[in-house]
GUMAR-929818 format. One record per residue: residue in three letters; x negated, y, z of N, C-alpha, C in turn. Coordinates in steps of 0.05 Angstrom, whole numbers, plus 5000, padded with zeros to 4 digits. Layout:
<marzas>
{type ALA nX X nY Y nZ Z caX X caY Y caZ Z cX X cY Y cZ Z}
...
</marzas>
This chain:
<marzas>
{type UNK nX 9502 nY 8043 nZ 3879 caX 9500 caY 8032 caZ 3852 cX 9489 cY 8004 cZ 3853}
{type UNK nX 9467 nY 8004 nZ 3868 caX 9457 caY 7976 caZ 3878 cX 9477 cY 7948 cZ 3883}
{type UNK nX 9503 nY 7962 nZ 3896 caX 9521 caY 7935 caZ 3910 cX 9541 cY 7940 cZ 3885}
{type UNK nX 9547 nY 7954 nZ 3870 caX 9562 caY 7943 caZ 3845 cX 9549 cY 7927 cZ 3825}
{type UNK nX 9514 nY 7922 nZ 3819 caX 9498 caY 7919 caZ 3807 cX 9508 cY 7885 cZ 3815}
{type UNK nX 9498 nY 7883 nZ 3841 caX 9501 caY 7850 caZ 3851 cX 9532 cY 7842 cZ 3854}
{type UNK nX 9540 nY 7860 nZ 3858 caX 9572 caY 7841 caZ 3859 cX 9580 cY 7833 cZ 3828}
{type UNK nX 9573 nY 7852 nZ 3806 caX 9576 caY 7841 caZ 3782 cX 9559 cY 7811 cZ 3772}
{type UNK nX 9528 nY 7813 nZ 3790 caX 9516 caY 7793 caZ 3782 cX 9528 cY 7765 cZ 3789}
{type UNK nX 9533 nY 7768 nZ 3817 caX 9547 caY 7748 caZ 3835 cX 9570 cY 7736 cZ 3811}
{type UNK nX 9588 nY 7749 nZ 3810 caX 9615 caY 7742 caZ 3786 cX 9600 cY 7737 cZ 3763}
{type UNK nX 9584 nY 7742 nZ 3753 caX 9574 caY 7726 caZ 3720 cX 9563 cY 7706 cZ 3724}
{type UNK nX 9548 nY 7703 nZ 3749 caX 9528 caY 7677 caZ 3764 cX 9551 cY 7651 cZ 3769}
{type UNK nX 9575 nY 7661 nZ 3783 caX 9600 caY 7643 caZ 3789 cX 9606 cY 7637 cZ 3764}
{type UNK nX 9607 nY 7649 nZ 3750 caX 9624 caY 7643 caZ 3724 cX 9618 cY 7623 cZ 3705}
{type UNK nX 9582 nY 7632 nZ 3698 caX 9574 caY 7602 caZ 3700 cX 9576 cY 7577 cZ 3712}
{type UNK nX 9573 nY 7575 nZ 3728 caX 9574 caY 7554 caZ 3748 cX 9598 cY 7535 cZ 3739}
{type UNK nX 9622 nY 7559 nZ 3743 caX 9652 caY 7553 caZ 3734 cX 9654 cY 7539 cZ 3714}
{type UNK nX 9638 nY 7548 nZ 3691 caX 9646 caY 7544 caZ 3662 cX 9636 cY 7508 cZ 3652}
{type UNK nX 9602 nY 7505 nZ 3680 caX 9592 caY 7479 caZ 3678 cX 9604 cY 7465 cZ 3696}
{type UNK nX 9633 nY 7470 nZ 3709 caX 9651 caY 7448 caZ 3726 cX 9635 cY 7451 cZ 3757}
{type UNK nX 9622 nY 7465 nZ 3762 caX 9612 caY 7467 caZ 3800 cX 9630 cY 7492 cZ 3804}
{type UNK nX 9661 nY 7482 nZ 3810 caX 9673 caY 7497 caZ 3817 cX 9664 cY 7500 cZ 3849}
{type UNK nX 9656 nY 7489 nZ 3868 caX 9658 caY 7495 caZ 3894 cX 9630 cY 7518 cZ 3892}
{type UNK nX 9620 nY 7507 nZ 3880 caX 9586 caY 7523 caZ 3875 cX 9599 cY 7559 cZ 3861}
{type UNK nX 9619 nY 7555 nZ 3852 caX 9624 caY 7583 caZ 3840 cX 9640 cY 7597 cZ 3866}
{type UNK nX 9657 nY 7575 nZ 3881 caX 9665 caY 7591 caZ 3906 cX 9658 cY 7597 cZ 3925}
{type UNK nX 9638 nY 7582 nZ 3922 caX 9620 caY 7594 caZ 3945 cX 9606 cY 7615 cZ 3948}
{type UNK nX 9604 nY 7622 nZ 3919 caX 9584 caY 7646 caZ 3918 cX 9602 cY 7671 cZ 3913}
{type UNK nX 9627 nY 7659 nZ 3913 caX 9643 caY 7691 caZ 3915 cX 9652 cY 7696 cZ 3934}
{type UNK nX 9649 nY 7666 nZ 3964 caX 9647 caY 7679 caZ 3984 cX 9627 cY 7698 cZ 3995}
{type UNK nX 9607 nY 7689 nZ 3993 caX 9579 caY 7703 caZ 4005 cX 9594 cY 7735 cZ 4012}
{type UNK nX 9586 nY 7736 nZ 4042 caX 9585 caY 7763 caZ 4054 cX 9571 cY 7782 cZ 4041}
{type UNK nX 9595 nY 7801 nZ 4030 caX 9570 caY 7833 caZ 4013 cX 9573 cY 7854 cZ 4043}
{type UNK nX 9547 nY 7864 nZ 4033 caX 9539 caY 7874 caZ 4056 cX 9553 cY 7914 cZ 4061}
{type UNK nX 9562 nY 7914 nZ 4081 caX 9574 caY 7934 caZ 4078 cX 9566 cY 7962 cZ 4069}
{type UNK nX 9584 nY 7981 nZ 4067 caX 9566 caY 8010 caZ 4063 cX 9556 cY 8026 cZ 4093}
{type UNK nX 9528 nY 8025 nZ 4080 caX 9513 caY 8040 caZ 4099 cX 9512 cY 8062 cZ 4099}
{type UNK nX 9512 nY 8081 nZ 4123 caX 9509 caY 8103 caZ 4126 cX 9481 cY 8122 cZ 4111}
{type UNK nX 9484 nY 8140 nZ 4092 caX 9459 caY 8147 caZ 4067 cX 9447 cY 8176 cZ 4084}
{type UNK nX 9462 nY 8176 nZ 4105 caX 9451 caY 8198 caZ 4120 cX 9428 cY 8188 cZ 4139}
{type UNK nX 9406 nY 8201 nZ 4140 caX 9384 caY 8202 caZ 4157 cX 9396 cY 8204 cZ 4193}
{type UNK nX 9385 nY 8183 nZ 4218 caX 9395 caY 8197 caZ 4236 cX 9383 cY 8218 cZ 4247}
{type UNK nX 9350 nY 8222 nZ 4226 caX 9345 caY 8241 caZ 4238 cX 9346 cY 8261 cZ 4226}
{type UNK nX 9361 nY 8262 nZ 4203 caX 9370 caY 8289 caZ 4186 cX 9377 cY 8311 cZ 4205}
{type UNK nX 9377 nY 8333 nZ 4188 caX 9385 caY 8364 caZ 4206 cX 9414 cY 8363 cZ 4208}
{type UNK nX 9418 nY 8374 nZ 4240 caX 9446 caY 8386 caZ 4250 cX 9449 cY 8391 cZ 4224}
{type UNK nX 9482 nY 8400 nZ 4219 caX 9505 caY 8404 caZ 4210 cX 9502 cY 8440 cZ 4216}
{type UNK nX 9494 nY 8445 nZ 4231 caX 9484 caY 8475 caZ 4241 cX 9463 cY 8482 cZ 4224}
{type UNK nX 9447 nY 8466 nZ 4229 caX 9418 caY 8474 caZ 4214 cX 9422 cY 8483 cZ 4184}
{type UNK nX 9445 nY 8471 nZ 4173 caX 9441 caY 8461 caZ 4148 cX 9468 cY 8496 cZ 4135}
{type UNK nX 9468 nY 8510 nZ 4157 caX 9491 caY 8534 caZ 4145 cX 9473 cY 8557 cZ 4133}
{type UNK nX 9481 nY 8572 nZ 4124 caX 9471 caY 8599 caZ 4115 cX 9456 cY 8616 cZ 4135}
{type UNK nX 9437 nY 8632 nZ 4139 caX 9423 caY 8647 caZ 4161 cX 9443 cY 8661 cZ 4157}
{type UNK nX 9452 nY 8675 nZ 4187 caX 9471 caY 8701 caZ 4196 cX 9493 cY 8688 cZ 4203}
{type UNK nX 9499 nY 8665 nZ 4190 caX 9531 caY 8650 caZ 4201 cX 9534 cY 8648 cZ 4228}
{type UNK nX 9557 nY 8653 nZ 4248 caX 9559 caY 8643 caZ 4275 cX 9578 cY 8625 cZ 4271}
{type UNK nX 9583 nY 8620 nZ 4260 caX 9601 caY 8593 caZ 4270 cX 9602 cY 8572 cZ 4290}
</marzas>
């Protein structure tokens, strides 16, 4: 939710910019590298095992 929060900010922030003629200043900031999706899993979260019903063998 966080990286939709800033990518919208980023685009209203440009937009301005746009609207006062710093077009390079608005492109620039729609270049800016967004940062990718990170993995929300713990690496030290529980096995995939851990996490089944008691009695399962799978």
């Amino acid at each position: 939710m966080k990286g939709i929060v800033k990518k919208l900010e980023n685009m209203f922030v440009a937009a301005t910019f746009a609207e006062a003629g710093e077009f390079d200043t608005a492109r620039e900031i729609m270049r800016q590298k967004r940062p990718q999706n990170v993995d929300r899993i713990s690496p030290a979260g529980r096995a995939g095992k851990d996490l089944r019903a008691p009695g399962v063998g799978r």
